[in-house]
C-alpha angles and dihedrals in degrees: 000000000000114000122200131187117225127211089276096067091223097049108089130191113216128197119182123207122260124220113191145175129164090290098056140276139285124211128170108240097194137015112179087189106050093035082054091064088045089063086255101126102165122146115208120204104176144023129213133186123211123201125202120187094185136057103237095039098144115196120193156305093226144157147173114234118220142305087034089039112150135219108207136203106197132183140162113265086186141339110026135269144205097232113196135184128179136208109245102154108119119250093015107142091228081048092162093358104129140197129215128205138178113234120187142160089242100047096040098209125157137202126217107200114182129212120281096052136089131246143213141142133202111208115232107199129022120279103027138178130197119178128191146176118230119213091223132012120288107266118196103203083054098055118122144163154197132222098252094221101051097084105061090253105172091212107191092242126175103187131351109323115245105240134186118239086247084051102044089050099042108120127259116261101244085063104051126100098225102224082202130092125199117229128190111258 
C-alpha cells in the first residue's frame, strides 16, 4: 500500500495495490496489521455506504463531537468524488486550513481522516458511491455540522451543488465553537 501525507500532516492518502488479470482485479482495502507498522493505529467499528444520483451532490461538512468523535477511511465504490477535511481542533496551527482529494473507483485512493476534523465530498460524476469505515459507532445527539461554503474550500463545482436542508442550514465556520483540542503529537 502506498501511503502519502497531504498538506495537512494527519490527513493520509492511501492507495492500495491492484492486482489484476482479464477478469478484474483484487486490493486489499485495510490491513490493521500492516497499517499498524506504518504508525496508523485506527480501530474501525462500522461501515457505511453513501449513494449520489446527481453530479454536484455536496455532503457535508460534518462531524461527530466527543466523546462519540469518528476517524474515517474513505474511498470511492463508482463514479469519482472531491473528498475534503478540515482541521477543527482548537489551537491547531492549520486551525480551518483544508485539504481536497479526488477519490475514484479508477485511481483507489483513500483517504484517512482523524478525528478532530471535519469532513465533506462533492461528487464529481452521476451515480456515484463513497464508502467509508468510521472509527466508533454514529451517535445522533453528537452530530454536527459546518456550512460547506464557509472555509474557503475551492470545490470543483460545475453548476449549483445539491444540498440537503441540515447542510444548507449548518452554521458558517467563523461561527462555530470547535468541541476539539489540538494536542501536540
Amino acid at each position: 500500500m502506498q501511503i502519502e501525507q497531504t498538506a495537512l500532516s494527519d490527513i493520509l492518502i492511501l492507495t492500495p495495490a491492484r492486482h489484476g488479470d482479464a477478469r478484474g482485479f483484487f486490493c486489499e482495502t485495510w490491513n490493521r496489521e500492516r497499517l499498524a507498522g506504518h504508525g496508523i493505529e485506527t480501530e474501525f467499528v462500522q461501515d457505511n455506504h453513501s449513494f449520489s444520483q446527481a453530479r454536484n451532490t455536496l455532503r457535508g461538512l460534518h462531524f461527530q463531537a466527543p466523546p462519540d468523535a469518528q476517524a474515517k477511511l474513505v474511498r470511492c465504490g463508482r463514479g469519482a468524488l472531491f473528498d475534503v477535511a478540515v482541521d477543527i481542533r482548537k489551537g491547531s496551527p492549520t486551525y480551518g486550513h483544508w485539504v481536497g482529494v479526488e477519490l475514484s473507483f479508477e485511481n483507489g485512493r483513500q483517504l484517512l481522516i482523524p478525528e478532530g476534523f471535519l469532513h465533506g465530498f462533492v461528487t464529481l460524476t452521476d451515480e456515484t458511491e463513497i464508502v467509508y469505515k468510521c472509527s466508533d459507532y454514529y451517535a445522533p445527539q453528537s452530530d454536527g455540522a459546518v456550512r460547506w461554503d464557509s472555509c474557503g474550500i475551492d470545490w470543483p463545482l460545475s453548476d449549483a451543488p445539491v444540498l440537503s436542508t441540515k447542510d444548507s442550514a449548518a452554521p458558517p465556520l467563523a461561527e462555530f465553537d470547535s468541541p476539539f483540542i489540538w494536542t501536540r503529537t
